[in-house]
LOMARTI-255710 format. One record per residue (C-alpha): residue in one letter; x, y, z. Coordinates in steps of 0.2 Angstrom, whole numbers, padded with zeros to 4 digits, always signed. Layout:
<rs>
AXYZ;...
</rs>
This chain:
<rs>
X+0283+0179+0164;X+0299+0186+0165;X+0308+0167+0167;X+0328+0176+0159;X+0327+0190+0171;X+0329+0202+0158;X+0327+0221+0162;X+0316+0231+0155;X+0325+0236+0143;X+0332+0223+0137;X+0311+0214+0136;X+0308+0232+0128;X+0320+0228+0113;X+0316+0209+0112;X+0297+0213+0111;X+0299+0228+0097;X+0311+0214+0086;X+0299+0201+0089;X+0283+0213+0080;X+0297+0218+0067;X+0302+0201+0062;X+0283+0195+0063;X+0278+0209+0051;X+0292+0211+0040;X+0304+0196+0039;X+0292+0182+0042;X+0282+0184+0024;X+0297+0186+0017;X+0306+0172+0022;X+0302+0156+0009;X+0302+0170-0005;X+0321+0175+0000;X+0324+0156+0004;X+0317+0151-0015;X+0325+0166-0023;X+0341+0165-0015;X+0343+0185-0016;X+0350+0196-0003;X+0335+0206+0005;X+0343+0222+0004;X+0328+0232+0007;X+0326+0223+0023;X+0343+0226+0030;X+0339+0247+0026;X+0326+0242+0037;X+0333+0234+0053;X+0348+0250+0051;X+0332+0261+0052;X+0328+0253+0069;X+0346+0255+0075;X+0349+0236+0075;X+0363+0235+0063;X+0376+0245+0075;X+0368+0234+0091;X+0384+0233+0098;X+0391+0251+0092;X+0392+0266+0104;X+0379+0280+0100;X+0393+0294+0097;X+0394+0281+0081;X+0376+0278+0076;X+0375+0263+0085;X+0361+0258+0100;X+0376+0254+0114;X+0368+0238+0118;X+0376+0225+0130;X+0381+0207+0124;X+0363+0198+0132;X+0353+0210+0119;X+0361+0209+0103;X+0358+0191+0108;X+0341+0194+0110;X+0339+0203+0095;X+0348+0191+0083;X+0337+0176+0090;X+0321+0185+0087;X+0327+0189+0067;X+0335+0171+0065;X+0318+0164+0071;X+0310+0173+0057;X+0323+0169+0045;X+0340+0161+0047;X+0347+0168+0032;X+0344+0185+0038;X+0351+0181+0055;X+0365+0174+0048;X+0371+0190+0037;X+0366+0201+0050;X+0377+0192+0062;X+0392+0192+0051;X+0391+0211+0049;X+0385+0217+0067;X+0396+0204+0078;X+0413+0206+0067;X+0413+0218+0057;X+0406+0233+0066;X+0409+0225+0085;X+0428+0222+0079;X+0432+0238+0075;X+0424+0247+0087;X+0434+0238+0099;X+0450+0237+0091;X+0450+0253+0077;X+0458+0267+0077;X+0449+0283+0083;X+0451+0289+0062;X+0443+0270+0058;X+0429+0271+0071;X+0423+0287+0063;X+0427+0283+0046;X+0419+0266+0047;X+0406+0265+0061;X+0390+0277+0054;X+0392+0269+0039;X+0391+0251+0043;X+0380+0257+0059;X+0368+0266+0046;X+0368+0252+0034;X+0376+0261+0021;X+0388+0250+0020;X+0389+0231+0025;X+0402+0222+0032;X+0409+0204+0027;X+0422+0194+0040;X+0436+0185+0028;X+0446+0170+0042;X+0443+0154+0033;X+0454+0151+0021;X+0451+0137+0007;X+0464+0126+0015;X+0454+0124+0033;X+0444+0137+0044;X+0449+0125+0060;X+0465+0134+0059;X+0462+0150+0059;X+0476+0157+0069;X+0489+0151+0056;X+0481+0159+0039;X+0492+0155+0022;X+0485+0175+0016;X+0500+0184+0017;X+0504+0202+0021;X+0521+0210+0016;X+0527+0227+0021;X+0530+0239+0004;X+0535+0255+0012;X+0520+0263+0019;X+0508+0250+0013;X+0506+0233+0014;X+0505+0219-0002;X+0491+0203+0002;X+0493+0190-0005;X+0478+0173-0004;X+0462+0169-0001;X+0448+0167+0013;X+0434+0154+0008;X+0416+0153+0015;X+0414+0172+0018;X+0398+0176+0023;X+0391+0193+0015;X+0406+0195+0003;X+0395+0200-0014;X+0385+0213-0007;X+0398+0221+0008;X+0408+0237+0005;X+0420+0233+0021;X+0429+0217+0024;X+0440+0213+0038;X+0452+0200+0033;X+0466+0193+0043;X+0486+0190+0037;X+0502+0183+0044;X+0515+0198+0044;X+0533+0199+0048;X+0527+0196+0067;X+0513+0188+0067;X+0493+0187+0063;X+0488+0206+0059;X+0469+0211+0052;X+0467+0223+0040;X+0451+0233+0034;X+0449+0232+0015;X+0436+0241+0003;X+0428+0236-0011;X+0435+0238-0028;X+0456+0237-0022;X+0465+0233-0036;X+0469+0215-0034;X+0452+0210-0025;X+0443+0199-0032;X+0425+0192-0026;X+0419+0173-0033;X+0400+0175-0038;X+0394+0165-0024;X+0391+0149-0019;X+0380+0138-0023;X+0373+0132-0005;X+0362+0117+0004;X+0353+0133+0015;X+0356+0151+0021;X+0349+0155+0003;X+0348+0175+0001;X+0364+0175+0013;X+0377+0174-0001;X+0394+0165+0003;X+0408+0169-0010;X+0425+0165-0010;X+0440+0181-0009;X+0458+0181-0019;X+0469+0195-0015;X+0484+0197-0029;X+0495+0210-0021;X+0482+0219-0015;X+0490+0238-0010;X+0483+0240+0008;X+0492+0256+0017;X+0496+0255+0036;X+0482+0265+0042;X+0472+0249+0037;X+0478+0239+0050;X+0467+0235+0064;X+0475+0232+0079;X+0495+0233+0082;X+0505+0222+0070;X+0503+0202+0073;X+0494+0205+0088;X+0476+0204+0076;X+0470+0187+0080;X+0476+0186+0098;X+0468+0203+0100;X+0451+0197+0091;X+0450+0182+0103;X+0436+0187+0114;X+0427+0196+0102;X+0426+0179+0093;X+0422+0170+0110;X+0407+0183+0109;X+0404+0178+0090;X+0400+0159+0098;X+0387+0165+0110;X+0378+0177+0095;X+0378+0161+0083;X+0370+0152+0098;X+0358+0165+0099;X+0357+0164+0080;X+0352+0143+0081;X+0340+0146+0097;X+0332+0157+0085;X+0328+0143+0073;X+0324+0130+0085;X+0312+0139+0091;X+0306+0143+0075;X+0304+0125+0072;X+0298+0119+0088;X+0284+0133+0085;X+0280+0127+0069;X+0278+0106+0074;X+0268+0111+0093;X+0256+0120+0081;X+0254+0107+0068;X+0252+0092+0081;X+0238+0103+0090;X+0228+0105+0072;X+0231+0088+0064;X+0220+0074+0068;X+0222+0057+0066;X+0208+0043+0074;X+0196+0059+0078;X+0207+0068+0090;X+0222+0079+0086;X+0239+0071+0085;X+0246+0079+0102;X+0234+0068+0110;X+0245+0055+0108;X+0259+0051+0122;X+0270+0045+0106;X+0270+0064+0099;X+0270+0072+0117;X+0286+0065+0123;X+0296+0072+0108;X+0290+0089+0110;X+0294+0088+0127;X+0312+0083+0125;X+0313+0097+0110;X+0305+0110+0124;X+0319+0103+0136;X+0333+0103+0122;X+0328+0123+0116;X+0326+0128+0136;X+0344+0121+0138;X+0351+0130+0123;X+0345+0147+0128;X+0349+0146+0145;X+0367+0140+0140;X+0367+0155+0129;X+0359+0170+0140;X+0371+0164+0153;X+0387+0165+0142;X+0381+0182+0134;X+0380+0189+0154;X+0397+0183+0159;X+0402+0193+0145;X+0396+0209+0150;X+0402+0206+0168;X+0420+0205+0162;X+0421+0188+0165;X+0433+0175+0152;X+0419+0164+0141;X+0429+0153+0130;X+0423+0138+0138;X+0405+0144+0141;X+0404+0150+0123;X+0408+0135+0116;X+0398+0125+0126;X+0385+0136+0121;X+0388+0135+0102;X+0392+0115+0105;X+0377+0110+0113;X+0364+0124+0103;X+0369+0115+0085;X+0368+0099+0091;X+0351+0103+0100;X+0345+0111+0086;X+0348+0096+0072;X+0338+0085+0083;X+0326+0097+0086;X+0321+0102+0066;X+0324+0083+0063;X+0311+0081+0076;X+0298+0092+0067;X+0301+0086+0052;X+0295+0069+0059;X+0279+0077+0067;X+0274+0084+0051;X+0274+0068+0043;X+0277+0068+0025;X+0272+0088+0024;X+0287+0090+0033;X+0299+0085+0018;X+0289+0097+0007;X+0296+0115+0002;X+0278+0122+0006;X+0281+0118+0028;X+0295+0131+0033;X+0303+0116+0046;X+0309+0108+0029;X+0320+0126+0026;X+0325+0131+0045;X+0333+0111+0044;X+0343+0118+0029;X+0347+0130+0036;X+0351+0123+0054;X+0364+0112+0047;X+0376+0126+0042;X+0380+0128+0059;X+0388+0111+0061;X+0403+0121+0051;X+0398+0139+0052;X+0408+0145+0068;X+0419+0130+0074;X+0414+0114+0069;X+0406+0103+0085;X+0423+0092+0085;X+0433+0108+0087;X+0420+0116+0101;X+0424+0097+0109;X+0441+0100+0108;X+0440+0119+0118;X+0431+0114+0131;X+0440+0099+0134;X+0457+0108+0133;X+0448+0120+0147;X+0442+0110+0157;X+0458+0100+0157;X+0473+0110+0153;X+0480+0111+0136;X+0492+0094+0133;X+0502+0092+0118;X+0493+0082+0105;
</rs>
C-alpha cells in the first residue's frame, strides 16, 4: 500500500536502499557500534549505488534526486544503523547539497565527482566550542591577506572531521558571515583525534583549530558575508533529513520491541496479548506515523518551492522528542534484555539521544516556531 503517495520512482529508490541496508548495513551495525570505526568500505559502497551525491546533479556524478527521496534514503540507512546515517547525512545534506547550490562553476566541477563518487568525504564545521545555538555570529575569524584569506578559531562537534578530505567552515569577515571550502592538510589545520561519545560510535566527531590558516578567494562559497544567510534554506533542508535520519531509528526500534512482544511469553501466551503492552505500541505506532508524516510533508514543501523554516523545525522538534519516548518505550518492553548490549534498542536509544543537540537543540526548534508562528519580539 502506497499510504505516502510516493512515485514510483521515489518507491523504486526507497525499496532498493531498504535490500541494501538489510544486506549490507544491518550485520554490520553492533560491530561498527562496539568498535567505534568509521565503516569506510561501506561508504565506497553506498557511492557505488550513487547515494552519496543524492542530492547532486548527474552532470556531477550525482543521481538528481528531489528533497522527499534523499529523505527516504537517509531513513531506510539510519534504520539500519544510525551511525552511518548520521555521517552520511553530514556529507550528502551539507557538504555536497551546499556546494552545489551555492559554488562556483570551477568548485562544482572541482569538488562535486569527488565527494559524489566518495572519493572524498565531506565534514560541515558551524558549532563553535563556545555554543552551536548561535550559529550565525561565529568567533572563527576570517581576515583578508591580499588574495587570500587568514582563519583564525575553532568549530566543535564536527561530524566526519577525522576521516573527510573537504570541510566547509563558516567565518565572520569584514561584512559579515562568509563560508569557505578548506582541504585537508592546510597548514594551520589542525583535527583533535575524536571524541569520546555516548552513541553514534563509527561516526567520529572531532573538534577543528585553525591557526592562520592561508585560504585564497577562490575558496569562498558564496559572495562575501552573505554565507550563512545564503546557507539558510539549505539548513532548513538539513532539519527535515535529520528528521528523516530519527524516523529511521524509530522505526528501527519500534521493529525491534513489536517483534519481541510477539515471541516472548509470559503466563502461556505471548506478551502482546496483554492490553498493558498493546497500548504502548500503539502510541509508539501513532508517535512514528506522526514523525514521518511531519517529515514527508516538510521535504514536499521543499521541492515545491515553498519557505519551511517552521515546518522543518516542527519536523525535527517533534521526531527527537517522539523518538526518545519511543526507544525508551522499547527498552521497557524488552524487559531487562533491553538494557543489555546484545538487543540493538539498547544502541539505537544511544544513539537517538544525540539528536536532542545534534541540529538545533528542542528549546531552540521551540523557540522557531514560536517566533513564526508569532512574529519575532525582541527578547
Amino acid at each position: 500500500m502506497n499510504k505516502y503517495f510516493l512515485s514510483d520512482e521515489q518507491l523504486q529508490v526507497r525499496d532498493a536502499v531498504r535490500r541494501f541496508a538489510a544486506e549490507r548495513i544491518t550485520p554490520q551495525a553492533r560491530r561498527i557500534d562496539e568498535s567505534d570505526e568509521f565503516p569506510r568500505a561501506l561508504f565506497d559502497e553506498l557511492a557505488v549505488q550513487g547515494w552519496l551525491g543524492a542530492r547532486v546533479a548527474p552532470e556531477f556524478g550525482g543521481a538528481g534526486c528531489d528533497a522527499v527521496t534523499a529523505c527516504l534514503i537517509l531513513e531506510e540507512v539510519s534504520r539500519a544503523s544510525g551511525s552511518v546515517g548520521n555521517s552520511m547525512n553530514a556529507h550528502l545534506s551539507l557538504v555536497s547539497t551546499l556546494i552545489a547550490d551555492h559554488g562556483s562553476e570551477a568548485q562544482k566541477a572541482h569538488y562535486l565527482p569527488e565527494l559524489t563518487s566518495g572519493r572524498k568525504l565531506g565534514a560541515f564545521g558551524l558549532t563553535e566550542p563556545s555554543g552551536g545555538s548561535n550559529a550565525g555570529d561565529p568567533k572563527t575569524r576570517a581576515v583578508p591577506d591580499g588574495e587570500h584569506y587568514l582563519i583564525t578559531g575553532s568549530k566543535a562537534f564536527i561530524t566526519n572531521a577525522a576521516v573527510a578530505d573537504v570541510f566547509l567552515v563558516t567565518a565572520r569577515s569584514e561584512s559579515g558571515v562568509s563560508a569557505f571550502i578548506l582541504d585537508r592538510g592546510l597548514p594551520g589545520f589542525y583535527i583533535s583525534p575524536p571524541d569520546r561519545k555516548m552513541g553514534m560510535h563509527g561516526s567520529p566527531t572531532s573538534t577543528l583549530y585553525f591557526d592562520g590558516v592561508r585560504v585564497p578567494r577562490s575558496q569562498m562559497l558564496g559572495a562575501e558575508g552573505r554565507g550563512f544567510k545564503a546557507f539558510a534554506r539549505a539548513l532548513d533542508l538539513g532539519r527535515v533529513n535529520v528528521a528523516a535520519l530519527i524516523v529511521g531509528l524509530a522505526q528501527a526500534a519500534y521493529d525491534a520491541a513489536a517483534a519481541y512482544v510477539k515471541q516472548r511469553e509470559q503466563f502461556g501466551r505471548p506478551v502482546a496479548a496483554f492490553q498493558g503492552v498493546q497500548f504502548p505500541i500503539a502510541d509508539m505506532a501513532t508517535g512514528l506515523e506522526a514523525a514521518r508524516l511531519l517529515t514527508l510533508n516538510a521535504a514536499r514543501m521543499f521541492d515545491a518551492g515553498m519557505p519551511i523554516k517552521l515546518e522543518s523545525s516542527m519536523a525535527k522538534h517533534f521526531a527527537a522528542e517522539a523518538a526518545l519516548r519511543i526507544c525508551d518505550t522499547a527498552i521497557a518492553l524488552h524487559g531487562g534484555y533491553g538494557y543489555l548490549g546484545d538487543f540493538a534498542v539498547e544502541r539505537i536509544y544511544r544513539d537517538v539521544k544525540c539528536y536532542h543537540m545534534a541540529e538545533g537543540t528542542s528549546q531552540i526548534q521551540r523557540i522557531v516556531i514560536a517566533r513564526e508562528l508569532l512574529g519575532r519580539y525582541p527578547l
